[in-house]
N, C-alpha and C positions, 0 to 999 in steps of 0.2 A: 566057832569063830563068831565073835563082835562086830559091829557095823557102828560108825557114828552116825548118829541121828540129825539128820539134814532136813530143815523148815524151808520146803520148796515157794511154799507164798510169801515165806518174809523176804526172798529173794528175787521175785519176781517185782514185787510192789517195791523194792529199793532201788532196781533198773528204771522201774516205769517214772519213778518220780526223779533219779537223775535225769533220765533225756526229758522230760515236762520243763527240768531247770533248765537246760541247754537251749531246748528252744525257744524259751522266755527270754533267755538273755538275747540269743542270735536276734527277735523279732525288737528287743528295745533297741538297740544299735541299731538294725538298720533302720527304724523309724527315728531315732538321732540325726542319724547319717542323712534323711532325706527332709525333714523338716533343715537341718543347718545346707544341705544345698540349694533349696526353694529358697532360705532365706539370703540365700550369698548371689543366685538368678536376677530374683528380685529388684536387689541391690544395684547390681550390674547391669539392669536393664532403666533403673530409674536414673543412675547417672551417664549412659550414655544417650538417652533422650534428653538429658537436660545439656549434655554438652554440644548435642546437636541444635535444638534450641537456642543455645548461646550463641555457637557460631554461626547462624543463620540471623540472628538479630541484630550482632555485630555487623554482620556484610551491609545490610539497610536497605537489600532491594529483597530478599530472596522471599523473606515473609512481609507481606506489604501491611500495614497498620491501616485499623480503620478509624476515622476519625469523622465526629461531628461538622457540618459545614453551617454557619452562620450565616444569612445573606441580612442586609441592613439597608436602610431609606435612609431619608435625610432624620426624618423623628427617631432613629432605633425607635421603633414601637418593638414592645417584647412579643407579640404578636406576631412579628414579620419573623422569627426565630422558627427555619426548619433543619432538622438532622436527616443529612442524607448519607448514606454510608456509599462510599466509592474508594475504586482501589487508587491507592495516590503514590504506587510505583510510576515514575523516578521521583513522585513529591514524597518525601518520608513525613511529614510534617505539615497537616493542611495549612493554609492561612490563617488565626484567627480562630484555633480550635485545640484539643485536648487529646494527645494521644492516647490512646488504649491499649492492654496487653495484646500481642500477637496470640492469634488461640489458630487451632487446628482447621477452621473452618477458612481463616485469613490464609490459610498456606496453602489450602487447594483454589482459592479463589484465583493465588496466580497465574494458575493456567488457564484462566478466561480470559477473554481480550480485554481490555481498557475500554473503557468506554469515557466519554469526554464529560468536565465536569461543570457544574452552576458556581461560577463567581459573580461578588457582586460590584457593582459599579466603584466602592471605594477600593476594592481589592485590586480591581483593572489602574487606576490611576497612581496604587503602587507601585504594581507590577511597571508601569511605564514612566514612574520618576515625571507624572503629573505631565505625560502625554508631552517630554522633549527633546525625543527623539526621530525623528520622521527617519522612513525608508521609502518610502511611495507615497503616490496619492494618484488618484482617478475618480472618474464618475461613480462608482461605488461608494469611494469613501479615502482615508487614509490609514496606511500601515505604520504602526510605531515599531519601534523595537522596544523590549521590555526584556525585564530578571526578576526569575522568579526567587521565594525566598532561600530556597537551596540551592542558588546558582545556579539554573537553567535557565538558558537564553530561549526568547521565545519573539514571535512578530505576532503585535496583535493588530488586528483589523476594526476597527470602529466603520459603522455604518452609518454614512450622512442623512437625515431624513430629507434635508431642501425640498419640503412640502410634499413628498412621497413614501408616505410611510408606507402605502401598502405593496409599492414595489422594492422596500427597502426589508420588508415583513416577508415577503417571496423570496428575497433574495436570499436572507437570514434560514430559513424553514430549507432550505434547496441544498447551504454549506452543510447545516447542522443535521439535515436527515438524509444526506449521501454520505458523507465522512463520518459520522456519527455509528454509522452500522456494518464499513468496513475498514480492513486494516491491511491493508498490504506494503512490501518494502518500499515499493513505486509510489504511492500515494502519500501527499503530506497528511502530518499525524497532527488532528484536531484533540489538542488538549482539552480546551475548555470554551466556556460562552460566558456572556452574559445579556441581559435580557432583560432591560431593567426601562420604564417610562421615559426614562431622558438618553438611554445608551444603552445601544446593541453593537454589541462586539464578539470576536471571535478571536481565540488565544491558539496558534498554530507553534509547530514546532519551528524553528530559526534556522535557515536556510545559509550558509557562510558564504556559499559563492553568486548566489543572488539566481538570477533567469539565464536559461540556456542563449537568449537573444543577442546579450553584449560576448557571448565564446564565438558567435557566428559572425554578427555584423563590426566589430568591434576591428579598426586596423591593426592592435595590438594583440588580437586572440592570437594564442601558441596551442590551441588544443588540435592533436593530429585526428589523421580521419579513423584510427584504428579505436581512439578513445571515442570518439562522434560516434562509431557504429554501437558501440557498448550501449551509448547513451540510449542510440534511436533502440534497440532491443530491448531494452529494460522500459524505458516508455511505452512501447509496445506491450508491454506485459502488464501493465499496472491498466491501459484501454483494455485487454481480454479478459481480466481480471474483474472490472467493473460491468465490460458486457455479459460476460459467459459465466462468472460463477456467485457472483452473486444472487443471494434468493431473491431479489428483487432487480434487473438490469436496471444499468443507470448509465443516462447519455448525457455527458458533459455539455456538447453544444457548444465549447470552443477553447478549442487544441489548438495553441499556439506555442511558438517558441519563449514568448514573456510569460507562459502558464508551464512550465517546464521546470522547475526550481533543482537545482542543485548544494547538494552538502557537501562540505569538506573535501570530500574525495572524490567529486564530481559523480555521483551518483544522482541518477536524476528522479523525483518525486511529482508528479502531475499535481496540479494547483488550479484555483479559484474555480470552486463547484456554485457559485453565484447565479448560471445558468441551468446544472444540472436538471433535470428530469428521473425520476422513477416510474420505472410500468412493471408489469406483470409480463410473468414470459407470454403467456397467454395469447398477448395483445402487443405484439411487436412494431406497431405505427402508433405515433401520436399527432394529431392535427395540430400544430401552432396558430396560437391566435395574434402573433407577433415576433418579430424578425430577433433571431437568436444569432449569437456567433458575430466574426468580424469578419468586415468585406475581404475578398482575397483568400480564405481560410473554408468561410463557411461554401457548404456543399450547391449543387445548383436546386437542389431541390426546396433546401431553407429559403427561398426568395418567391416562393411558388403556393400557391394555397392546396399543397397536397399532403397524404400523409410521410411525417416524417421519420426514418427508423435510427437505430444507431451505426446503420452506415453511414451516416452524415461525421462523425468520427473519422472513421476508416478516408474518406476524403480528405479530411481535416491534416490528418496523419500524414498523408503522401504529397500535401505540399510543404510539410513540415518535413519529409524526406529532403525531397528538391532543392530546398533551401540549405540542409545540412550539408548535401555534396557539392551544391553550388558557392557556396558560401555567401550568399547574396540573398536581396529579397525577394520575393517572388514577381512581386513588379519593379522595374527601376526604369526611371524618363535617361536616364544618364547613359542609357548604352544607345546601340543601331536599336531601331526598329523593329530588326527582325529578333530582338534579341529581351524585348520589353517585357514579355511574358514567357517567367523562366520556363513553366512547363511545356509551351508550344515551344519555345525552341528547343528544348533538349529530345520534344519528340520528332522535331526537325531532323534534327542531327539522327536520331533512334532510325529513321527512317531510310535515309542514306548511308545506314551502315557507318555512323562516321565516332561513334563514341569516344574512341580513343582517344582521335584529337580533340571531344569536348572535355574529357578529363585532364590532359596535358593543361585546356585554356584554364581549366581549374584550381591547376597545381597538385591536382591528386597524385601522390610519386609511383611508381611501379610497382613497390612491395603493397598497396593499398586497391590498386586498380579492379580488381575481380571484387572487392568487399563493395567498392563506387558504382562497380556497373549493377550489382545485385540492388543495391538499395536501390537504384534509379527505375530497374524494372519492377521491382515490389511498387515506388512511387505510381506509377503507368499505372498498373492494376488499380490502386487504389483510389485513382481519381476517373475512373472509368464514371462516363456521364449517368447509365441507371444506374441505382444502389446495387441492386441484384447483381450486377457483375463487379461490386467491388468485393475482396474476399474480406473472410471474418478476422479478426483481432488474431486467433490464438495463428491460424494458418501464416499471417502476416510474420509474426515471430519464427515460425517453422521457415519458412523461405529465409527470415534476412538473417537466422543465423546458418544455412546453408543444409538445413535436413531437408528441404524439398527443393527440387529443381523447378524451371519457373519457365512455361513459353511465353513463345513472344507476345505480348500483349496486343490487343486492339486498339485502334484509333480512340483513344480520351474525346475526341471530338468529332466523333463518327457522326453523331445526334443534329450537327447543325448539314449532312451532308445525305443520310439515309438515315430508313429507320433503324429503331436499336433492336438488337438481336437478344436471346434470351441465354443468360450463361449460369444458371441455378446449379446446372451440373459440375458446370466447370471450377466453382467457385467454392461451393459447398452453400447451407443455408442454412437457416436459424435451428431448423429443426434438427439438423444432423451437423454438427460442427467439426464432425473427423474427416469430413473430407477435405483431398486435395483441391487447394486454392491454383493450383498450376495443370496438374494433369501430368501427362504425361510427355516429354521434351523429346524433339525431333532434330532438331538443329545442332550441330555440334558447337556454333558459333554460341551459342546459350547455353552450353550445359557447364555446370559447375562442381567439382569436387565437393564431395558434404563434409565439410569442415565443420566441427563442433566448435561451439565458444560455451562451454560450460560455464556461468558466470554463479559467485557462490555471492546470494543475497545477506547481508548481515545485518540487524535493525542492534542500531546502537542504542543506549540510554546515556542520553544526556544528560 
């Protein structure tokens, strides 16, 4: 028997170079397959950053543009030509300059705060349609109203020199280096300066409903006391803000009801840092060499060759309470006697257990009553004759919106009768700021339900 002759290696090496084919093709496909997906990634990735982009440049605030600032003399000397770059969200568009593309660096910049910016003297006399507009005027100077070029309304403040330039140069260095380096909802928003040999002025955000003063003293105010309390809380917040968390505290030196500005929606923003002060936490007294603040307001210690701290605020503050529940001035020739100085009378009444009937003389209605008697005793506290026993800012806010219960206060005017007692514990102090400004409440006739007033801050762009 026969066998066919079978060539075992020409059978081997025609397997070995089929599968060699096989995986030569499987390895080009899928290097096809993964070059054409990179390239369709790619794709998909470049135009949805460009459509992101676009819509981010269309909106006109989201990516702020940086642009060149000009400032000019009366020569334009080409000389006086500096480029400063600033973010000029809500300005899309400086004055007088050359916008640039949005780049990646423009779009995280807007999450740093604003900071205020250099215009120059002809820019200020556009912005105010050649300064003929008045809203105020005082010893400092006068306020115009002004529009900027993207239709933001703004009030600028020119500063008079009338032969005092150098307390008009204090005055100037005091708005622009306290506003300058905070930002809070409470505090009015310094746009811009100028700073120029013949005119120093200060370009502020525009305020619609003017000073808390004409809501109070006005025979036609309608604002109820449940919107007052908002106010006085949010005020309060914008002083604890300036004392306690700024890297540098800063003491206004005079809290009044006409430095109280309100927007649209009566939100209230603290105004005119003219007098402000900076210190170092460090160094929590400053010696004045000269009378700050206005009679009636300012604390008793401002009148006194001692040091001063930013409890002189907190004073400021609690006759700015008084005033809110009272709805009157703190002094008025028009009533009784016994009634001339609001705060002595109302601790009159405080003292005879008679509040009630002073909030009926008020008009405060019953649904309001327990918010009226709360501010009146935060007031008490906060005009307590030594600083030491007036409490701090943030603690003020804790009480009047009703998270801390509040005892009964001491004589405001113990000082002219014994000496003064030391209340660091009771109060809290610079150095520890969580503590309670009340303590602990015994009284049933003071104790108050802790009512939240959750209030949601919202900083609009105008």
């Amino acid at each position: 028997m026969s066998f066919p002759n079978f060539d075992s290696s020409a059978t081997d090496e025609s397997t070995f170079d089929s599968f060699v084919d096989n995986v030569n093709s499987t390895f080009n496909w899928a290097l096809v397959a993964s070059v054409v997906y990179s390239v369709v990634m790619i794709i998909a990735i470049i135009a949805i950053t460009y459509a992101i982009i676009n819509c981010l440049k269309n909106s006109g605030s989201s990516i702020p543009i940086y642009a060149p600032i000009t400032t000019h003399d009366k020569t334009d000397n080409a000389s006086n030509k500096v480029d400063v770059n600033f973010r000029c969200d809500p300005f899309k568009v400086a004055y007088d300059s050359k916008g640039e593309f949005p780049t990646i660096k423009g779009f995280l910049s807007n999450m740093a705060r604003e900071k205020p910016r250099a215009y120059s003297a002809k820019q200020i006399a556009e912005f105010t349609n050649s300064y003929s507009n008045i809203l105020g005027s005082g010893g400092f100077g006068v306020v115009y109203k002004g529009l900027l070029e993207n239709g933001v309304q703004v009030a600028v403040k020119v500063l008079t020199n009338n032969n005092r330039a150098k307390i008009v140069e204090e005055q100037f260095m005091a708005e622009v280096g306290s506003l300058g380096r905070t930002y809070h909802v409470n505090l009015v928003r310094l746009y811009g300066f100028c700073f120029d040999l013949e005119l120093k002025a200060l370009v502020y955000e525009y305020m619609e409903n003017g000073s808390l003063d004409k809501f109070l003293f006005s025979e036609n105010a309608e604002v109820d006391l449940e919107k007052l309390h908002v106010i006085a809380v949010q005020t309060a917040k914008g002083l604890a803000y300036l004392h306690e968390e700024c890297e540098q505290r800063i003491i206004h030196y005079d809290i009044k009801p006409e430095n109280v500005l309100l927007d649209g929606s009566l939100n209230p923003k603290v105004a005119d840092f003219g007098l402000a002060k900076l210190c170092n936490r460090g160094s929590s007294q400053m010696l004045l060499t000269n009378f700050r603040g206005t009679a009636g307001y300012a604390a008793p210690e401002m009148w006194k060759p001692y040091p001063v701290t930013h409890k002189c605020d907190v004073y400021s503050f609690g006759i700015l309470l008084f005033e809110i529940v009272g709805r009157r001035r703190q002094w008025d020739d028009n009533v009784s006697e016994s009634q001339h100085w609001l705060p002595k009378w109302i601790w009159n009444v405080f003292e005879k257990n008679d509040l009630e009937v002073l909030l009926l003389h008020c008009g405060i209605e019953e649904r309001d009553r327990e918010k009226a008697e709360r501010m009146l005793l935060v007031a008490m506290w906060c005009i307590q004759h030594a600083p030491e026993a007036r409490p701090l800012m943030s603690n003020v806010v804790q009480m009047l919106e009703g998270h801390k219960e509040i005892t009964p206060p001491p004589c405001p005017f113990e000082h002219l009768q014994s000496p003064q007692r030391n209340f660091n514990q009771m109060n809290g102090t610079d150095e520890d700021t969580s503590t309670s400004a009340s303590g602990t409440i015994t009284s049933n006739r003071l104790s108050f339900d802790s009512v939240s007033h959750e209030i949601e801050l919202v900083v609009s762009n105008r």
